[in-house]
Biopython code that builds the backbone (N, CA, C, O; Angstrom):
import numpy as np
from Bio.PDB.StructureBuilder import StructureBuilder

atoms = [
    (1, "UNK", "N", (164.003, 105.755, 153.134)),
    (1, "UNK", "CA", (163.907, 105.748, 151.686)),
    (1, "UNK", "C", (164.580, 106.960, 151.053)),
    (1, "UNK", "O", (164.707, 107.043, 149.832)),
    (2, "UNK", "N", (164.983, 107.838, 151.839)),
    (2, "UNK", "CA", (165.722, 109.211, 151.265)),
    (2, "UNK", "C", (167.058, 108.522, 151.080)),
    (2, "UNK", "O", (167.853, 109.357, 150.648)),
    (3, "UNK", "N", (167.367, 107.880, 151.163)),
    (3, "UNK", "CA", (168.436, 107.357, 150.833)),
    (3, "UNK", "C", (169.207, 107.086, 149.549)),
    (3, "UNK", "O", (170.305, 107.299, 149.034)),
    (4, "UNK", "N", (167.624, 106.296, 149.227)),
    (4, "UNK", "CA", (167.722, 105.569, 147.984)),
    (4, "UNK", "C", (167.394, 106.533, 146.467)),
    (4, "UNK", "O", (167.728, 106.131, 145.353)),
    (5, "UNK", "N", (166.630, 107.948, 146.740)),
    (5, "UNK", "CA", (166.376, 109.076, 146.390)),
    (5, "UNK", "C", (167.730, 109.695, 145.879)),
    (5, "UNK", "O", (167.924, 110.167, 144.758)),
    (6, "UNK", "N", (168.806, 109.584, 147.119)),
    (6, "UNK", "CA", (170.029, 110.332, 147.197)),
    (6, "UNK", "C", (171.009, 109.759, 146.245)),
    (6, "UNK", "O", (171.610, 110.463, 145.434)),
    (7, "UNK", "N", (171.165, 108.497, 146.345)),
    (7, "UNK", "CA", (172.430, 107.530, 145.300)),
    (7, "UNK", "C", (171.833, 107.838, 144.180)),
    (7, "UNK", "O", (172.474, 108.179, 143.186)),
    (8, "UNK", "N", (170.154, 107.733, 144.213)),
    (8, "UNK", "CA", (169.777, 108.093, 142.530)),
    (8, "UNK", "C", (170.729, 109.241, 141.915)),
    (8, "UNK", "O", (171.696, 109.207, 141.154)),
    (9, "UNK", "N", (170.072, 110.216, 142.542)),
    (9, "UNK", "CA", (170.756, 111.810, 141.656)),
    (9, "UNK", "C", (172.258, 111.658, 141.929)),
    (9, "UNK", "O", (172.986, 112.485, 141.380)),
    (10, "UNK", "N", (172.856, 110.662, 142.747)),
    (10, "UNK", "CA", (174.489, 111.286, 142.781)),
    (10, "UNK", "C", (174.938, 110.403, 141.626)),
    (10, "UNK", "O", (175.953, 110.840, 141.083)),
    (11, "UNK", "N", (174.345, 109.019, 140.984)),
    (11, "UNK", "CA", (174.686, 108.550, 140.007)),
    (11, "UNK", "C", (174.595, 109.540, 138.983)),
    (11, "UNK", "O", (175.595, 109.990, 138.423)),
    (12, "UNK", "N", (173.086, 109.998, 138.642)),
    (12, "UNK", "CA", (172.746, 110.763, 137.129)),
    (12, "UNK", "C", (173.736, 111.743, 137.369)),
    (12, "UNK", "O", (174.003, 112.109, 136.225)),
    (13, "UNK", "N", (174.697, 112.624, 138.407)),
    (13, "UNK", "CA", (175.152, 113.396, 139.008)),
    (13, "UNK", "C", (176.927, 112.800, 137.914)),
    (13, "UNK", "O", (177.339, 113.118, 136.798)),
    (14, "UNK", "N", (177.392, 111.999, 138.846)),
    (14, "UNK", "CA", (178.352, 111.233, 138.021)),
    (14, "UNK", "C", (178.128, 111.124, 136.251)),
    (14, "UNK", "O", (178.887, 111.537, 135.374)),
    (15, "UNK", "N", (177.356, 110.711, 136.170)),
    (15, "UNK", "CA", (176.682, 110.314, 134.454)),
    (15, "UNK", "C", (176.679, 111.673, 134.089)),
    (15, "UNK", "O", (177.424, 111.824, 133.121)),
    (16, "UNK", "N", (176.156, 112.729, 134.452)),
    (16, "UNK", "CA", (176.624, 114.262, 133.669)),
    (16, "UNK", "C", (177.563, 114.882, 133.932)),
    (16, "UNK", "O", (177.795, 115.964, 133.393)),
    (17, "UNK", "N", (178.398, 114.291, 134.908)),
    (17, "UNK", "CA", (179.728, 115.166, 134.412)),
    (17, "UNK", "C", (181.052, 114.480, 133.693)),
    (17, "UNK", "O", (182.030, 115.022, 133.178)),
    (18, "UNK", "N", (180.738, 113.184, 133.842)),
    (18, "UNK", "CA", (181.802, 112.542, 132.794)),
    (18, "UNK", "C", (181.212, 112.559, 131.711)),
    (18, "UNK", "O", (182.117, 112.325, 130.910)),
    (19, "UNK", "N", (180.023, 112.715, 130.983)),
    (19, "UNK", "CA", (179.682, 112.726, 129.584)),
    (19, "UNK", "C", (179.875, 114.462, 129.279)),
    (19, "UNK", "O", (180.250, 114.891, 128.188)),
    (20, "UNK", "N", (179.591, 115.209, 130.287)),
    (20, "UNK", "CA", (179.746, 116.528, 129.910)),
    (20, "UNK", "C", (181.659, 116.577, 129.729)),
    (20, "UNK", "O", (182.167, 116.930, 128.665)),
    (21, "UNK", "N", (182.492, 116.169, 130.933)),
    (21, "UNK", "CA", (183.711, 116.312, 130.327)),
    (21, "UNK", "C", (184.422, 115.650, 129.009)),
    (21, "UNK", "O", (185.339, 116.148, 128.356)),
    (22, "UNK", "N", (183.700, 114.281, 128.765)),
    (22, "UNK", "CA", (183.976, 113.666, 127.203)),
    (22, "UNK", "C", (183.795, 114.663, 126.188)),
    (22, "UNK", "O", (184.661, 114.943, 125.359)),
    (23, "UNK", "N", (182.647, 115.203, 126.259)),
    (23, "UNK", "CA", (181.569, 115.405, 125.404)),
    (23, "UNK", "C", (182.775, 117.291, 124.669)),
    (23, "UNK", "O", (183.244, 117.571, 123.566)),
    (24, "UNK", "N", (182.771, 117.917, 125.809)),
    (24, "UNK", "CA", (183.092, 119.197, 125.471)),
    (24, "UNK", "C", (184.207, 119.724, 126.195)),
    (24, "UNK", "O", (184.403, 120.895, 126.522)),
    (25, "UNK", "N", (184.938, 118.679, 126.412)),
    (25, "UNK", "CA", (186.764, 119.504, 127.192)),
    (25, "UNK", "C", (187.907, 118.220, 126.236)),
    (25, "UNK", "O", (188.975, 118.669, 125.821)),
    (26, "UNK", "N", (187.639, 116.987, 126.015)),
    (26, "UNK", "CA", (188.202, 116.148, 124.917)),
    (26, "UNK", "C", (188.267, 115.628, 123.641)),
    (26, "UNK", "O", (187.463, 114.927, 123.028)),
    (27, "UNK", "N", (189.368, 116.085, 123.323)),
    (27, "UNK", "CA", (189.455, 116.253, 121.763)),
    (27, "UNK", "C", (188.523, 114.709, 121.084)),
    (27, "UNK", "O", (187.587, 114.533, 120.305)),
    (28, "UNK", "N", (189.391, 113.876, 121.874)),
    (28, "UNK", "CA", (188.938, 112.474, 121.435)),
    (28, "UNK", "C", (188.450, 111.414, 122.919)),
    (28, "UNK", "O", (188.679, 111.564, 124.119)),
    (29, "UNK", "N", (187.778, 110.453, 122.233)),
    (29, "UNK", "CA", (187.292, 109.310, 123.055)),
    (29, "UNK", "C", (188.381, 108.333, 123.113)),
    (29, "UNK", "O", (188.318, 107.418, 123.934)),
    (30, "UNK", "N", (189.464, 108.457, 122.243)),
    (30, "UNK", "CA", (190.241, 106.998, 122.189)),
    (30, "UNK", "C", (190.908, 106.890, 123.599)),
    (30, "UNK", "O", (190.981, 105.710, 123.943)),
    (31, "UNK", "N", (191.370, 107.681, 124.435)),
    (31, "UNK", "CA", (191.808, 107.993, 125.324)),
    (31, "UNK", "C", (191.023, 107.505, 127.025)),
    (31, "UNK", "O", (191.295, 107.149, 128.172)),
    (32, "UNK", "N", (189.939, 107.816, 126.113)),
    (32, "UNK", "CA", (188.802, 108.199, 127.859)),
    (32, "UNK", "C", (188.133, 106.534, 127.592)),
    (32, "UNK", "O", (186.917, 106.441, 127.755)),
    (33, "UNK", "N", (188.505, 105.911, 127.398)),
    (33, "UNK", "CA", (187.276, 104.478, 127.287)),
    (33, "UNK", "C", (187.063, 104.308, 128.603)),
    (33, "UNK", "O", (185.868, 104.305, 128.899)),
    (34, "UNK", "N", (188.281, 104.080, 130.040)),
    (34, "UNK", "CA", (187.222, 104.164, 130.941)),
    (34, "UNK", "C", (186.519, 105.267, 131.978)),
    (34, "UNK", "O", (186.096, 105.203, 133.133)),
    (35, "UNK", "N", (186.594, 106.108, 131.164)),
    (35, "UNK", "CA", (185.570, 107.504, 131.655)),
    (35, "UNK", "C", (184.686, 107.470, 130.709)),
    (35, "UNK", "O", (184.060, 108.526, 130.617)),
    (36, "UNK", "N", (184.320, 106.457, 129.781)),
    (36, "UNK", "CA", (183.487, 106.573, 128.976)),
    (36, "UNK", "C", (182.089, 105.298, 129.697)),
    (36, "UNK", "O", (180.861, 105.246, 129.630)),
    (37, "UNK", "N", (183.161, 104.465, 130.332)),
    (37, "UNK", "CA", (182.297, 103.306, 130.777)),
    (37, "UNK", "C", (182.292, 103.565, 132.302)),
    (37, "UNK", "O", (181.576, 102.730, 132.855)),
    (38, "UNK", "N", (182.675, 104.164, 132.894)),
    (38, "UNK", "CA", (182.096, 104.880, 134.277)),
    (38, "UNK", "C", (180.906, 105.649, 133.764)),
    (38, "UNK", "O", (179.857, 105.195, 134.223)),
    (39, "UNK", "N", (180.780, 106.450, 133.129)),
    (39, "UNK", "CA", (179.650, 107.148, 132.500)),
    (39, "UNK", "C", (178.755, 106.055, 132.051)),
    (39, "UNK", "O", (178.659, 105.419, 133.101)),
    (40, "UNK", "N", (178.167, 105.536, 131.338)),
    (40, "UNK", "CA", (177.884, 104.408, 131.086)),
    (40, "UNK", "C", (176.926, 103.586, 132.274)),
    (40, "UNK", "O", (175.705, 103.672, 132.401)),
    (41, "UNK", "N", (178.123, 102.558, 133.303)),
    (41, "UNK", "CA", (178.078, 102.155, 134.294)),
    (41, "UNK", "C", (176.885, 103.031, 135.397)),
    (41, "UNK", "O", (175.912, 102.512, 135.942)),
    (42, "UNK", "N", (177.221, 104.129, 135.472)),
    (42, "UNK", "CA", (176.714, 105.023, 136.031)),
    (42, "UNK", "C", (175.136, 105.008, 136.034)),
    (42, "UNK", "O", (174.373, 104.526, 136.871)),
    (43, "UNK", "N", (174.856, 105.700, 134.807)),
    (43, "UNK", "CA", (173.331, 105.794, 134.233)),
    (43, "UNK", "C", (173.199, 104.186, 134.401)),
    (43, "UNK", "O", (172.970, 104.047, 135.602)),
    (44, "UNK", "N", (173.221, 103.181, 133.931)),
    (44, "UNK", "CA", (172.504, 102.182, 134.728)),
    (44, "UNK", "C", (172.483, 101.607, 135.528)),
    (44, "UNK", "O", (171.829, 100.587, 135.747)),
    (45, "UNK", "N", (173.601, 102.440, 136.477)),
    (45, "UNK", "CA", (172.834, 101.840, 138.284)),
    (45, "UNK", "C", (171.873, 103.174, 138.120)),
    (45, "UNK", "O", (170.739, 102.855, 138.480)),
    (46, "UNK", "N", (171.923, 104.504, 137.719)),
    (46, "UNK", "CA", (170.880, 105.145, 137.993)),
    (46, "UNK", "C", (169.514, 104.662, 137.748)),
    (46, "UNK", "O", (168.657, 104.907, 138.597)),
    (47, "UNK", "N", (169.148, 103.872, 136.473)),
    (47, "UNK", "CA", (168.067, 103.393, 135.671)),
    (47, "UNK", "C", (167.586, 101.989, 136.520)),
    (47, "UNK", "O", (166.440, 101.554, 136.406)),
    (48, "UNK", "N", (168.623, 101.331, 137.396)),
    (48, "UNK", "CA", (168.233, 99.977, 138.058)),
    (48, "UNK", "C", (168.062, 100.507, 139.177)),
    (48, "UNK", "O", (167.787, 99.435, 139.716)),
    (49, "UNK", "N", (167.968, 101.378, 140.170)),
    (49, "UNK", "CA", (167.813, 102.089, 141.474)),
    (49, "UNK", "C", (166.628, 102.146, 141.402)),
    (49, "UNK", "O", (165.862, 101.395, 142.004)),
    (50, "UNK", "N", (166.147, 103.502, 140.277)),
    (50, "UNK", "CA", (165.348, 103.487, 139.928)),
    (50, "UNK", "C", (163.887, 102.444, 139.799)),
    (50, "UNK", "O", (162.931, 102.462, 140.574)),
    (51, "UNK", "N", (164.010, 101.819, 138.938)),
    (51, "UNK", "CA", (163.177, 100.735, 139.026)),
    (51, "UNK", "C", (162.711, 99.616, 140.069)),
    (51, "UNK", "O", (161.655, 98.984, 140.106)),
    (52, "UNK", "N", (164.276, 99.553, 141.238)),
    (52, "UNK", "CA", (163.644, 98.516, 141.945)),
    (52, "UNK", "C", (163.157, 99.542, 143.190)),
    (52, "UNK", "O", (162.428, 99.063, 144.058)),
    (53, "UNK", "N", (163.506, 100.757, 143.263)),
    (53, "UNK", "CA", (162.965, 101.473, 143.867)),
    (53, "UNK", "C", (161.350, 102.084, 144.169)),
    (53, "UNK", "O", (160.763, 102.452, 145.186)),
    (54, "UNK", "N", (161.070, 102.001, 143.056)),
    (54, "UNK", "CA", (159.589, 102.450, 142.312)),
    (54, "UNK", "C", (158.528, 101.237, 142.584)),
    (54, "UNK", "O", (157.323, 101.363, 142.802)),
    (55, "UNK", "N", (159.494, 99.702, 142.495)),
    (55, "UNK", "CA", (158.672, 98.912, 142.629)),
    (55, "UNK", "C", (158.738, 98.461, 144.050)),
    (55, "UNK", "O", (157.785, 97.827, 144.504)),
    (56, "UNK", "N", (159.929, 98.769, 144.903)),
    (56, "UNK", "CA", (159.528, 98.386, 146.148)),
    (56, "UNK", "C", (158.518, 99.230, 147.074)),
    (56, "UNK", "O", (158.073, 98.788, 148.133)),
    (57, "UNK", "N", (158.228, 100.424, 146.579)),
    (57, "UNK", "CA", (157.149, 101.331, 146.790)),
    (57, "UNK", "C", (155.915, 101.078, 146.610)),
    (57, "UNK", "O", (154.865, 101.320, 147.206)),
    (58, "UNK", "N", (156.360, 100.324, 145.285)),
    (58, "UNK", "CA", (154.590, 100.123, 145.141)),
    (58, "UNK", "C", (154.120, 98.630, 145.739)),
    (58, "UNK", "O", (152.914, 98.397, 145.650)),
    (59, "UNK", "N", (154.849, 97.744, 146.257)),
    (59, "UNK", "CA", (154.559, 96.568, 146.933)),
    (59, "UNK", "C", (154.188, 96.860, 148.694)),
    (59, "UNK", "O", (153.337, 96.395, 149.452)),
    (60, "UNK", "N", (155.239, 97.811, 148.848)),
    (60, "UNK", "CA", (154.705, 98.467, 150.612)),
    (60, "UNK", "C", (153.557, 99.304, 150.375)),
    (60, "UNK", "O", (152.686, 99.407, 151.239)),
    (61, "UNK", "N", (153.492, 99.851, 149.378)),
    (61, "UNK", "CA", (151.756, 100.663, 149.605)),
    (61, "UNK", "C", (150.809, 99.615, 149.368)),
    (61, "UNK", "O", (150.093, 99.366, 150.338)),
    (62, "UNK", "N", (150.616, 98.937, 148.335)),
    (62, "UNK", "CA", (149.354, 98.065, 148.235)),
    (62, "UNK", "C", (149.447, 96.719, 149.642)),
    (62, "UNK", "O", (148.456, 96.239, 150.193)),
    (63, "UNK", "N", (150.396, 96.483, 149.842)),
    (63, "UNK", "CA", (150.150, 95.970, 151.338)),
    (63, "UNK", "C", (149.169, 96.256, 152.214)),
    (63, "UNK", "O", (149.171, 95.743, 153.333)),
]
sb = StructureBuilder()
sb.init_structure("model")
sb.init_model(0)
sb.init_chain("A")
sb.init_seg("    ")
for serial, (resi, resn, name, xyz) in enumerate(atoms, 1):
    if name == "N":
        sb.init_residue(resn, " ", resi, " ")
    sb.init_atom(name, np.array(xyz, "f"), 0.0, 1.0, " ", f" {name:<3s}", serial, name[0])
structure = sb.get_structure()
């Protein structure tokens, strides 16, 4: 299960540094749309990991 721990943070990992490089090294977004949707993309595999993670935890404990 450390595994699944690990892809978590390397997504949110991904998700803060392309919103941090949008955010405060580029003038504009018109440019970055898909570093805008890798960022994006990102945070919700982080947010769906998450969840099916949490719940496959809680189905092997109450077992």
């Amino acid at each position: 299960m450390k595994y699944h721990k690990i892809s978590e943070i390397a997504y949110l990992i991904i998700f803060l540094v392309v919103f941090f490089d949008i955010i405060f090294l580029k003038k504009t977004i018109d440019g970055n749309i898909p570093l805008l949707i890798l960022g994006i993309l990102s945070f919700l595999m982080f947010v769906f990991r998450r969840y099916y993670r949490k719940k496959f935890n809680n189905r092997k404990n109450s077992s």
